[in-house]
Kinemage of the C-alpha trace (Angstrom):
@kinemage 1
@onewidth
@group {chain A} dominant
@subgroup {mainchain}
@vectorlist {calphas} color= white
{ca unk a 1} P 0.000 0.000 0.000
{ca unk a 2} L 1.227 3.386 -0.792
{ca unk a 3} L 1.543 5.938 1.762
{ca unk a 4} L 0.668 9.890 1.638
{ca unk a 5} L 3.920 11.216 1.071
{ca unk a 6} L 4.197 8.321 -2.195
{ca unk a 7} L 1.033 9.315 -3.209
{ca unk a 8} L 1.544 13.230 -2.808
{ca unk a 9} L 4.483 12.645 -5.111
{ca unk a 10} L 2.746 11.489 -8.259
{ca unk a 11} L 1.095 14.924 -7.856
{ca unk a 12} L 2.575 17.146 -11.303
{ca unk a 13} L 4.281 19.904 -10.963
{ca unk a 14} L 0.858 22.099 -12.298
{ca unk a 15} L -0.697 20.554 -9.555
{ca unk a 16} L -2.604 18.436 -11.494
{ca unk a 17} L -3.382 14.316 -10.187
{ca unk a 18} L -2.625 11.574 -12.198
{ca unk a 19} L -4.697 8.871 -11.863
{ca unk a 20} L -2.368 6.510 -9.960
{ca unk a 21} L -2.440 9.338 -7.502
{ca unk a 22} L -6.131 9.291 -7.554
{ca unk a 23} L -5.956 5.661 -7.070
{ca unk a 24} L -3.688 5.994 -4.409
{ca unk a 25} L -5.522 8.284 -2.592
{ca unk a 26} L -8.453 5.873 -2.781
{ca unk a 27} L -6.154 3.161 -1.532
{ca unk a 28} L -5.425 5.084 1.560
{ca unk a 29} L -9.547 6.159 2.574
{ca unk a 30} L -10.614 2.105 1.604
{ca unk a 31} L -7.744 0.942 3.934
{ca unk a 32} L -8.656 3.948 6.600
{ca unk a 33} L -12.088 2.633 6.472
{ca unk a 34} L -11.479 -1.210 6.880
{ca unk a 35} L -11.052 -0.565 10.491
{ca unk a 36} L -14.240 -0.275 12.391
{ca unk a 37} L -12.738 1.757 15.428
{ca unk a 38} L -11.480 3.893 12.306
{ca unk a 39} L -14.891 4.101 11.464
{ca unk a 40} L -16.229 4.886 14.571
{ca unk a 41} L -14.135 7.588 15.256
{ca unk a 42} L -15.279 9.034 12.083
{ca unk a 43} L -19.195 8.763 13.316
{ca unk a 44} L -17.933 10.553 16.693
{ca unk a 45} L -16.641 13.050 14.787
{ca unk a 46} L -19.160 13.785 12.081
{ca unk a 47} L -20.616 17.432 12.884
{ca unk a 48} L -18.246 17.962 15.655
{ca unk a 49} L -14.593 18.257 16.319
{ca unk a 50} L -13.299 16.704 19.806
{ca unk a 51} L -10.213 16.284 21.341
{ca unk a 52} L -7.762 13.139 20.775
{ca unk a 53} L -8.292 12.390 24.677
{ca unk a 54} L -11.944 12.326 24.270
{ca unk a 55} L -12.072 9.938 21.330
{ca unk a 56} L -9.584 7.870 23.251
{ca unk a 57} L -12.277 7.412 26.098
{ca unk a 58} L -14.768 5.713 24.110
{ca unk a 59} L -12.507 3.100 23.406
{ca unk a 60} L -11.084 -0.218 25.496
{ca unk a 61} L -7.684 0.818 24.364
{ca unk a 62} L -4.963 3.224 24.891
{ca unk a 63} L -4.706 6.724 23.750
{ca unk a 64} L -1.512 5.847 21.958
{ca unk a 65} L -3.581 2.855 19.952
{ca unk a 66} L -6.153 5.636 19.170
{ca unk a 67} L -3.719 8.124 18.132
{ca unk a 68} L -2.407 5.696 15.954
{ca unk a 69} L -5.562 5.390 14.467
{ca unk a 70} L -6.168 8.812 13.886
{ca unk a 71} L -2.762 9.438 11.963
{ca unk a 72} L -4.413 6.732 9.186
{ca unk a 73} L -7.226 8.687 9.143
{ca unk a 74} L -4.791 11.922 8.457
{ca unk a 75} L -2.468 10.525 6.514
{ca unk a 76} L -6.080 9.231 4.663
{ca unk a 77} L -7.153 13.279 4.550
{ca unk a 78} L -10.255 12.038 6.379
{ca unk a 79} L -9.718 13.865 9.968
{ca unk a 80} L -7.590 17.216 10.358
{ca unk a 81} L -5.628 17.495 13.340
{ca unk a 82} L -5.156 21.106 14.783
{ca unk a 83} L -2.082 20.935 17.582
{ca unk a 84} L -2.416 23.256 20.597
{ca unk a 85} L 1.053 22.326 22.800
{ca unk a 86} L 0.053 18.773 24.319
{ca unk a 87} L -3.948 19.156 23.054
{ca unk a 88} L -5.021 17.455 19.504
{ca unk a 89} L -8.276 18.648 17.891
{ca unk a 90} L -9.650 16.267 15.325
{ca unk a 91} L -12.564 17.132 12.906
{ca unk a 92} L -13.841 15.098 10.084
{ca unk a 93} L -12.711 16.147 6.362
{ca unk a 94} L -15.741 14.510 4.430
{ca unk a 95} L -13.670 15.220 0.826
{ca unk a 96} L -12.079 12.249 0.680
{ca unk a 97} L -15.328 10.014 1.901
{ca unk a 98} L -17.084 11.958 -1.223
{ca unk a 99} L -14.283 10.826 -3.556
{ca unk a 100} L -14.952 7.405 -2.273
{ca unk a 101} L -18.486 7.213 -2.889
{ca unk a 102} L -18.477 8.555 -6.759
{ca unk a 103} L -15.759 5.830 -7.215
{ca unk a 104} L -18.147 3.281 -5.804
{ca unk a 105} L -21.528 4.805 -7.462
{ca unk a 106} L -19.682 4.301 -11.043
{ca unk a 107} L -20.251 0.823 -9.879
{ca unk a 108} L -23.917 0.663 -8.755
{ca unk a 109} L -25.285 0.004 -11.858
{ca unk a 110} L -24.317 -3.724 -11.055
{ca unk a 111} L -26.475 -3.571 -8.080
{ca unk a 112} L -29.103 -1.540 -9.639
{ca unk a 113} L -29.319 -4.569 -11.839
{ca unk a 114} L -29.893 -7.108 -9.243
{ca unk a 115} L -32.334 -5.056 -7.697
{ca unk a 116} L -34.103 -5.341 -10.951
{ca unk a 117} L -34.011 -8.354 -11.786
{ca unk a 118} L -35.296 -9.150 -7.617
{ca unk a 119} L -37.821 -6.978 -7.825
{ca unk a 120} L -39.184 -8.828 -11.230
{ca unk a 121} L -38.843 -12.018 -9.650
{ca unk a 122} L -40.581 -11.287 -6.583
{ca unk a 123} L -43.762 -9.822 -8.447
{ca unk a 124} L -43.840 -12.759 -10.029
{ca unk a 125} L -44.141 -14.426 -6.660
{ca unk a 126} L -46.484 -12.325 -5.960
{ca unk a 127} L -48.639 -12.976 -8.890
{ca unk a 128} L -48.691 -16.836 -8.561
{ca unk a 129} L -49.191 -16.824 -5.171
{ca unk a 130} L -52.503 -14.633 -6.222
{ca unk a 131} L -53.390 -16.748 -8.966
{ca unk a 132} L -52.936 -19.700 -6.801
{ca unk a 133} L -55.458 -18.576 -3.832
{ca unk a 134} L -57.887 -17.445 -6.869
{ca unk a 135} L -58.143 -20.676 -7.734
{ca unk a 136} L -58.079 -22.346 -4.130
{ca unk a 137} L -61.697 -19.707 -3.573
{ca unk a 138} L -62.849 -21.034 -6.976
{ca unk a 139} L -63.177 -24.561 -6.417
{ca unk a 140} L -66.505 -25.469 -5.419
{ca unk a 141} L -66.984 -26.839 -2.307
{ca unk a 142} L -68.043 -30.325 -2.343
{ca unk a 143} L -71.487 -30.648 -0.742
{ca unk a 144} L -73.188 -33.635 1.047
{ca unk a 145} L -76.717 -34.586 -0.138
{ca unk a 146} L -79.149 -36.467 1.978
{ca unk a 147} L -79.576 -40.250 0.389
């Protein structure tokens, strides 16, 4: 996996991406984002920033395992960090997370498809199973006559 300073380096000298830097970028959110405490940090921080030592109190495990947590998620460009002395503000940098999705909607049209085709399926579930009890109220009922 390539890290930020690797990836920041295939940016051209007009400032323009190639698109093994845009790749590489992606690389770095997708592997940010396979972590669920990465992930949770990220919901704890969506619409507020909070301090390192806060974030590190929601979680079983120590504030150096969470601050090495939150340097993926900067080196990812998902959380700024914002240094005061010994105090670390994090907020959430939702760029990156809107890169991520437009790579993955270019890709929904697979699912879109499968939806599609389930949804045909099951309303032809549907109409069997209501041709099936039109018949079932259809049937006469066999009667008993008096010999």
């Amino acid at each position: 996996m390539m890290n930020i300073k690797s990836a920041l380096a295939l940016v051209n000298d007009d400032g323009a991406t190639s698109a093994t830097a845009e790749e590489a970028r992606l690389d770095l959110v997708f592997a940010a984002l396979s972590d669920p405490i990465r992930r949770r940090v990220l919901q704890e921080l969506d619409g507020r920033a909070q301090l390192v030592s806060e974030l590190a109190a929601l979680f079983d495990i120590s504030l150096q395992g969470v601050s090495r947590h939150i340097q993926v998620l900067v080196r990812a460009g998902l959380v700024q960090q914002e240094r005061s002395g010994r105090i670390s503000r994090c907020s959430l940098d939702v760029g990156p997370l809107f890169d991520a999705a437009l790579w993955l909607n270019h890709y929904s049209k697979y699912w879109q498809e499968q939806f599609g085709l389930m949804a045909a399926m099951l309303s032809e579930i549907d109409t069997r199973q209501g041709a099936a009890k039109s018949n079932k109220k259809r049937k006469p009922r066999k009667t008993t006559h008096p010999k």
